[in-house]
N, C-alpha and C positions, 0 to 999 in steps of 0.2 A: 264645475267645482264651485262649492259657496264662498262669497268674500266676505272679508269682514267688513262692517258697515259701521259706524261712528252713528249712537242714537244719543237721545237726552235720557238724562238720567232719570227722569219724572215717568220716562215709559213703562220702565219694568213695574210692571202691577203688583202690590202686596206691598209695595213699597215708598215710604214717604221720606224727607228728609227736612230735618227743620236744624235752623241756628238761634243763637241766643248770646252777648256778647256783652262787657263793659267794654270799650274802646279803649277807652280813657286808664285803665286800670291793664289791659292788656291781657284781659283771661273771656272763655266764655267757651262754648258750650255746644255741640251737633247734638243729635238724637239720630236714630235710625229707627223709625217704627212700623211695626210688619204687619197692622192690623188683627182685626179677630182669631182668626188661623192662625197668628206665629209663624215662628219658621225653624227649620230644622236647622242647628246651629253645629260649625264646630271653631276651635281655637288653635293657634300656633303662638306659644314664647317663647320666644327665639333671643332676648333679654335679657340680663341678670338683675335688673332692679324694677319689676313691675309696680306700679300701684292698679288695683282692679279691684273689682264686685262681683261674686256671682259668675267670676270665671267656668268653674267647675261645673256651670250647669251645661258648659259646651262639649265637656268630655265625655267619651265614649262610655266613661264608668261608671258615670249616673243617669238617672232614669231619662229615657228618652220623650221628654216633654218638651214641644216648640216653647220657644223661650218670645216675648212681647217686642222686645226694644234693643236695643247696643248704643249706649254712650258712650262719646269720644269726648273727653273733657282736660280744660286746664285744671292746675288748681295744686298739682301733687293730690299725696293721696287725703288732703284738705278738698278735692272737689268732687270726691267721692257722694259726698252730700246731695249733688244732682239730681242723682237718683230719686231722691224720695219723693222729688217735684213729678219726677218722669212717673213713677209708681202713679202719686196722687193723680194724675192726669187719666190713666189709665183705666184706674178702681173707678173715678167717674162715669166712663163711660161702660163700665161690667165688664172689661178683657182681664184676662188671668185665668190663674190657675183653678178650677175651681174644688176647695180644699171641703167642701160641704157645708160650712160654715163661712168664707168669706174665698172669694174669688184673689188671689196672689199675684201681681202681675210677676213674669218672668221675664229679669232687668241685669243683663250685663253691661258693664262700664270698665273701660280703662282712661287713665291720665297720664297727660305729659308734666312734666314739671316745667313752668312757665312762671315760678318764683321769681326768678331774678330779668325777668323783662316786665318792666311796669311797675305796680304797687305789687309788692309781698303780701300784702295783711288785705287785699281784695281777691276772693274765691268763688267759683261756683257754686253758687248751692243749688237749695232745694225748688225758692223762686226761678231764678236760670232755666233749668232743667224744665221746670210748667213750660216759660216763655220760649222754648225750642220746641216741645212740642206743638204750641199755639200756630208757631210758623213753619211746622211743617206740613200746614195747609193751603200755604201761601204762594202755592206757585216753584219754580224752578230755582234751588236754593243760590246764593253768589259763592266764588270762590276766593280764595286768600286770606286779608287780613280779617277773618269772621270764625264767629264759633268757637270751636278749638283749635282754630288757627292763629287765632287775634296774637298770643303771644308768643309762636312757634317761631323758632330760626334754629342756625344749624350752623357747625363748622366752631366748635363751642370749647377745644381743647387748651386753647390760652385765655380762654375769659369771654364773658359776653361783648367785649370793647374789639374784638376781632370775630366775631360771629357774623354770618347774613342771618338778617329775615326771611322766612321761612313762612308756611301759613297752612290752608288746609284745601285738597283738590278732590276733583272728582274725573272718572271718564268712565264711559258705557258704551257698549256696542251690540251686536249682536253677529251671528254666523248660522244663517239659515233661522230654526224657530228657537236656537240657545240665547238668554241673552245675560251678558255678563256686565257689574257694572263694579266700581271698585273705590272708593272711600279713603282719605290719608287725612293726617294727620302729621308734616313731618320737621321733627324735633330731635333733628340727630347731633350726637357726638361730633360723626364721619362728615364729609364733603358728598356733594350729590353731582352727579354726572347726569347726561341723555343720551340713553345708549345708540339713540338714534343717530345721533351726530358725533357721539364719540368724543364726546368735550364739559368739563367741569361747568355745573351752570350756577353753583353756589357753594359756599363753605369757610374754611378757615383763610383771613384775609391776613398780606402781610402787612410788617410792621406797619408803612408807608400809606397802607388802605388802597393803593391801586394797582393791586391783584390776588391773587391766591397764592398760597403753600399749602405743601401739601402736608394733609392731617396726618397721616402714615408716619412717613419719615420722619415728622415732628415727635410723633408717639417714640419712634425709636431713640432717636437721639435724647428724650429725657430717661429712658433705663427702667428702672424699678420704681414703680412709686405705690404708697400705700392708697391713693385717692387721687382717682382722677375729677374736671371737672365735671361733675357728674347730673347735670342739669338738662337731661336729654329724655328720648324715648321717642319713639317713632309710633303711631296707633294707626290703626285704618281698620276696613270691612271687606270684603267681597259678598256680592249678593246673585244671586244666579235665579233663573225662572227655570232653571233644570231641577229634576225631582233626583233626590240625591239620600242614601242615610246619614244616619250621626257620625259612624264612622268615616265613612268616604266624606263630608263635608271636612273633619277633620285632616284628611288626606289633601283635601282641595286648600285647606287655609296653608298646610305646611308647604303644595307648592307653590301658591303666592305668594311666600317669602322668598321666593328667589326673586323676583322682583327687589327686594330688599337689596341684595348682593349685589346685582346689577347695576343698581341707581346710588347706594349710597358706603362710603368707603372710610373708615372700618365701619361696621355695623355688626349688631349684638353684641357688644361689649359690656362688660361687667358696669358700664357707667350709662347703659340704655337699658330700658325697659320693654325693648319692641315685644310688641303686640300681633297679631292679625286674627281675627274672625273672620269665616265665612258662614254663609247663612242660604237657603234657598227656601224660595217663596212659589216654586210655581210645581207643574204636573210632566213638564218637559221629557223626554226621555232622551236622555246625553250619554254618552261614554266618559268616562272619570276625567282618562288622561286629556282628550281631549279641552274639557272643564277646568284642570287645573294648568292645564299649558297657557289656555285664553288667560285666565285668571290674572297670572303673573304677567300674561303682556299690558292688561289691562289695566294693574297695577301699576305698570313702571310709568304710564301715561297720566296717571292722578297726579305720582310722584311730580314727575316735571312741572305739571298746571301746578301744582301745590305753589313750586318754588314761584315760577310766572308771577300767577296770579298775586304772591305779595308782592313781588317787584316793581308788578303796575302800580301801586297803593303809592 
């Protein structure tokens, strides 16, 4: 029987990762860049308050063209602007679209809103967005307080003054010659758990600061409200070296959101924008469910490093 194997994430070939960060400012910037080839893309929102670019190029219903890159950005939909840094990088070096007259890179992006940790009035842009891809040359990216993690936390239902830090994680493996690797970004409303252990590892703190309540029951006992705090969104990727269609990628990103369900509680709520893409980069030959079962484990494992990796910081 094959085991899974815990790899770096730098292994899966077709695939780079770079950050880009104001510290200080508490916003900044991943990339995910797939080289000349693209990759065959799809999406799952599973959110009721996305900010995004270029979603639509992941869907089954438009033209089946590998798409360049996926930005994970702070910023709200002010860090949208990334993009065009990513783009400009891209058109440099001739990957895109080639439309006969100018080659188009093919650039989805989503954001978390990360407003109100740090300065509000400092965003990603289009600078950022160059300086991530610069560094996704640079070796084997860090995790947590970096990138679009810099100003991520979670447990956000009474205000950021009872929130944790939160940041941005990665994990990779393989199973036999599949290999899966998974991308977060997590900025949730809910509280996060490890399903491993079966135990809350971050989220909504109480009054006192030393310990948790929980988000749920909190939600219930306020009743009806027109607005919640709504300063969340969870984003990530899955990237596979399985050869896969638009469709079935699409299939594979919605069951990596179970991951989502697993790990983080409530989630999708009309005050989240979650996210997830999946992408494949390779010639593999996988079985779907297979692909999406790993996915979602592989997921829940970014998840947790995500929360870790800031709490080391």
């Amino acid at each position: 029987m094959e085991q899974i194997r815990e790899i770096g994430i730098t292994e899966i070939e077709g695939l780079r990762i770079g950050n880009a960060q104001d510290a200080e400012a508490g916003t900044g910037v991943t990339v995910l860049l797939f080289g000349g080839q693209g990759a065959v893309a799809g999406v799952c929102v599973s959110g009721g308050g996305p900010a995004s670019r270029e979603t639509p190029l992941a869907s089954p219903l438009t033209a089946d063209n590998p798409i360049n890159a996926i930005v994970l950005s702070g910023g709200s939909a002010y860090g949208l602007a990334a993009s065009d840094g990513v783009m400009r990088y891209l058109e440099e070096r001739g990957i895109g679209f080639d439309t006969g007259y100018a080659k188009v890179p093919l650039v989805c992006q989503s954001c978390i809103y990360d407003l109100g940790f740090g300065s509000s009035s400092v965003r990603p842009d289009a600078s950022m967005g160059y300086a991530a891809c610069e560094n996704a040359r640079r070796g084997t990216p860090s995790m947590g307080n970096v990138g679009a993690g810099a100003g991520a936390s979670v447990g956000k239902l009474r205000g950021m003054e009872r929130a944790t830090k939160s940041g941005l994680g990665y994990h990779a493996v393989e199973l036999g010659a599949l290999q899966m690797a998974a991308v977060v970004v997590v900025n949730a409303l809910g509280d996060v758990f490890d399903p491993a252990l079966g135990r809350k590892i971050a989220g909504l703190r109480s009054e006192d600061g030393n310990g948790f309540v929980d988000t749920c029951e909190e939600l219930w006992s306020m009743g009806r409200r027109d607005s919640l705090f709504t300063d969340n969104t969870t984003i990530g990727a899955v990237v596979t070296n399985g050869r896969f269609s638009k469709a079935q990628m699409n299939k594979i990103a919605s069951m990596a959101t179970n991951a989502y369900a697993r790990c983080i509680d409530p989630v999708g709520t009309m005050a989240d924008g979650d996210t997830l893409y999946a992408a494949s980069v390779g010639t593999v030959e996988a079985d779907i469910n297979v692909a999406g079962t790993l996915a979602a484990r592989v997921m829940e494992r970014a998840i947790v490093k995500a929360v870790e990796a800031a709490g080391r910081e």
